[in-house]
N, C-alpha and C positions, 0 to 999 in steps of 0.2 A: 578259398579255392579260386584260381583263374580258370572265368567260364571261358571258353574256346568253341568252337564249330562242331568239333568233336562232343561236347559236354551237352550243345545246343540238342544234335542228332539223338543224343541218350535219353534225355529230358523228353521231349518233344514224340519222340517215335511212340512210348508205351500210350501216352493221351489220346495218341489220333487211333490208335490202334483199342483201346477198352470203346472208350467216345462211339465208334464206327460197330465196336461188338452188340452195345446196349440197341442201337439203332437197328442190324440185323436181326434183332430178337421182334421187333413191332413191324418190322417193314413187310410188303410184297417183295418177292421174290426180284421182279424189274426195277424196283425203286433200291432192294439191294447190292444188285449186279450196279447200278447208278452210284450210290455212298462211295462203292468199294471204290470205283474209279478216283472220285475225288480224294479218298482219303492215301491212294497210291500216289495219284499228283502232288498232293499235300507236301508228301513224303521226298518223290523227286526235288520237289522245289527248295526243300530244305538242302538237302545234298548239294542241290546246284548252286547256294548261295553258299555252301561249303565250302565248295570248289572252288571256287571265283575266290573267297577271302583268301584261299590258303593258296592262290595261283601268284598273288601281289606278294606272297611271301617267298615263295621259291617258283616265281612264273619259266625261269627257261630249265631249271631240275626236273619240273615235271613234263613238259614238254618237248624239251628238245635231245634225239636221240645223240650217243655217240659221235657218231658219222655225222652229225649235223652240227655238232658243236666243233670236230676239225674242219671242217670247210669253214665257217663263223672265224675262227680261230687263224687259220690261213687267208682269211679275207681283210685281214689286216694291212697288210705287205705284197707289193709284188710276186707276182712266182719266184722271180731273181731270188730272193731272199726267202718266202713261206716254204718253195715247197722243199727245202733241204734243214729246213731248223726243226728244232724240237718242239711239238706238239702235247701242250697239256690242257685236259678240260677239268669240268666241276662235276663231281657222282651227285647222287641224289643226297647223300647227304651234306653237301658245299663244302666237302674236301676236294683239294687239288690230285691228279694223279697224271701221271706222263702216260702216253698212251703211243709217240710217236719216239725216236730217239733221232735227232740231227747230226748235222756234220760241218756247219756253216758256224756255230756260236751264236745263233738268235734260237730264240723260247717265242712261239706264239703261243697267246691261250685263250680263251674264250670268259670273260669276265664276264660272270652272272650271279652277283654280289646281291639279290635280292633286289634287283633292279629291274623292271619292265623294259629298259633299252639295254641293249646288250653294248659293250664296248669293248673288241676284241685290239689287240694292239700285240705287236712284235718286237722284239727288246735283245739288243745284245748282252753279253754279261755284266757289265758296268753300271747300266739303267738296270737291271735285276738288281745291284746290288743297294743302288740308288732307293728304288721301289721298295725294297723288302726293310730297309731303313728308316724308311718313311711311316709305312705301315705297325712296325715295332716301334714306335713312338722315341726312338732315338733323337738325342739331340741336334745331329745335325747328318748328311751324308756322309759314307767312308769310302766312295768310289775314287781313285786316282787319276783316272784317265775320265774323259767326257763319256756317257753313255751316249746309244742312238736309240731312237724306237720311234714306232711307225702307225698311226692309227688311221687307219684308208676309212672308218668306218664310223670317224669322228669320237666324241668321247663327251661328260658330260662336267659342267662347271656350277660351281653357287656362286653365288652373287647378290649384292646388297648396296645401293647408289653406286654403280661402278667402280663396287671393289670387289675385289674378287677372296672368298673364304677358303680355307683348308678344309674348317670343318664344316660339313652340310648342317649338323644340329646348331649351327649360328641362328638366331630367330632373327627371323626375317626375311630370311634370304631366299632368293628363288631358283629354280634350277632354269641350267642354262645346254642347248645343244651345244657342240665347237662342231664344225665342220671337219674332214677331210685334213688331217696333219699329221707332221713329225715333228718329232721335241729332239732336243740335246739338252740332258742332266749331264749343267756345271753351273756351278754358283755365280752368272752373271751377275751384272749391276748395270740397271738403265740409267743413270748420271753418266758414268763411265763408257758405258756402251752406245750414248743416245739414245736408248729404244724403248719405245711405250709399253706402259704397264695395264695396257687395258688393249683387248681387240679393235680394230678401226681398218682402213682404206688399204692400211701400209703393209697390214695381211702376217706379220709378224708380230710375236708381246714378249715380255718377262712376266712370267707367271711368278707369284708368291716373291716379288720384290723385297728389299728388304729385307728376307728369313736366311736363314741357310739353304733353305730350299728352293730358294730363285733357280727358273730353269726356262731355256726358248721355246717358247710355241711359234712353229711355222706353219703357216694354213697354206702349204701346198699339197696336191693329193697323189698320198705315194705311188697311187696307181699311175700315174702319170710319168714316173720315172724311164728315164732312158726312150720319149718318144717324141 
């Protein structure tokens, strides 16, 4: 049986509760009023270590309402672009559901992948299709046209001696902020392109070099756009 927080709560609650009964049977009446407190603390304090485990596994599901996940969601991208696209957030159970319907051809959504940093990003159809490729473990992209997509809210990368990994379960690797970007999924080549394969001064990379899945990272901040 995998013990869990839940199993911990079952386990633990009947102890404190017999434990605290035998002790009401010998005590005064003040020294009982006194047990009972600590054994309700006891109790809180389990729950609260509950909570906190089970918050690192779905921290913005249980926390963050509706309405707070499309502004998240919208805070990706300009107005220019958020506030006429399609809006999809995560229910508590970390299914996807649309909640907004656009008119522009960008999908904003609120990525809360069991992540403690959230990283919302806004994506025309082509980087959808790009995305949704990636994550089905397909061989390579099927997108025709370059995607665009927008992450005002920065986004998060692994890494290991300045390389950069796909997968985060690489061991070793640490997790990395990006700042404030917009990418274009198309199969660059930094030989061909001259452009560096690792972040630096020049504020541009080719992410995942080499793969099918080389694509531009630009660290400018979309919010920035048009000013």
């Amino acid at each position: 049986m995998t013990v869990t927080h839940k199993n911990i709560i079952i386990l633990i609650f009947p102890i404190i509760v017999v434990r605290h009964f035998i002790q009401f049977e010998k005590e005064t009446a003040m020294k009982q009023a006194f047990i009972f407190c600590l054994a309700l603390a006891e109790l809180l304090l389990v729950v609260t270590i509950s909570e906190a485990t089970h918050e690192t596994e779905k921290p913005a599901v249980l926390y963050i309402s509706d309405n707070e996940q499309i502004k998240l969601a919208r805070s990706a991208a300009p107005p220019a672009i958020s506030d006429d696209a399609t809006i999809i957030i995560v229910d508590f159970d970390g299914k996807f559901k649309t909640v907004v319907t656009g008119s522009n051809g960008f999908t904003c959504y609120s990525d809360l992948d069991k992540i403690d940093v959230p990283v919302p990003s806004c994506m025309d159809a082509a980087a959808i299709q790009w995305w949704n490729d990636f994550i089905s473990g397909k061989p390579g992209p099927t997108n025709k046209v370059p995607g665009f997509a927008y992450m005002a809210q920065g986004a998060l990368r692994w890494e290991r001696d300045q390389k950069i990994y796909m997968d985060w379960h690489e061991p070793n690797t640490k997790r990395v902020k990006e700042p404030p970007h917009w990418l274009i999924f198309w199969p660059f080549d930094a030989k061909t392109a001259r452009f560096p394969t690792y972040p630096g001064k020049f504020g541009s990379y080719i992410m995942y070099d080499g793969t099918p899945w080389s694509h531009l990272m630009i660290y400018q901040d979309p919010m920035l756009m048009g000013k």
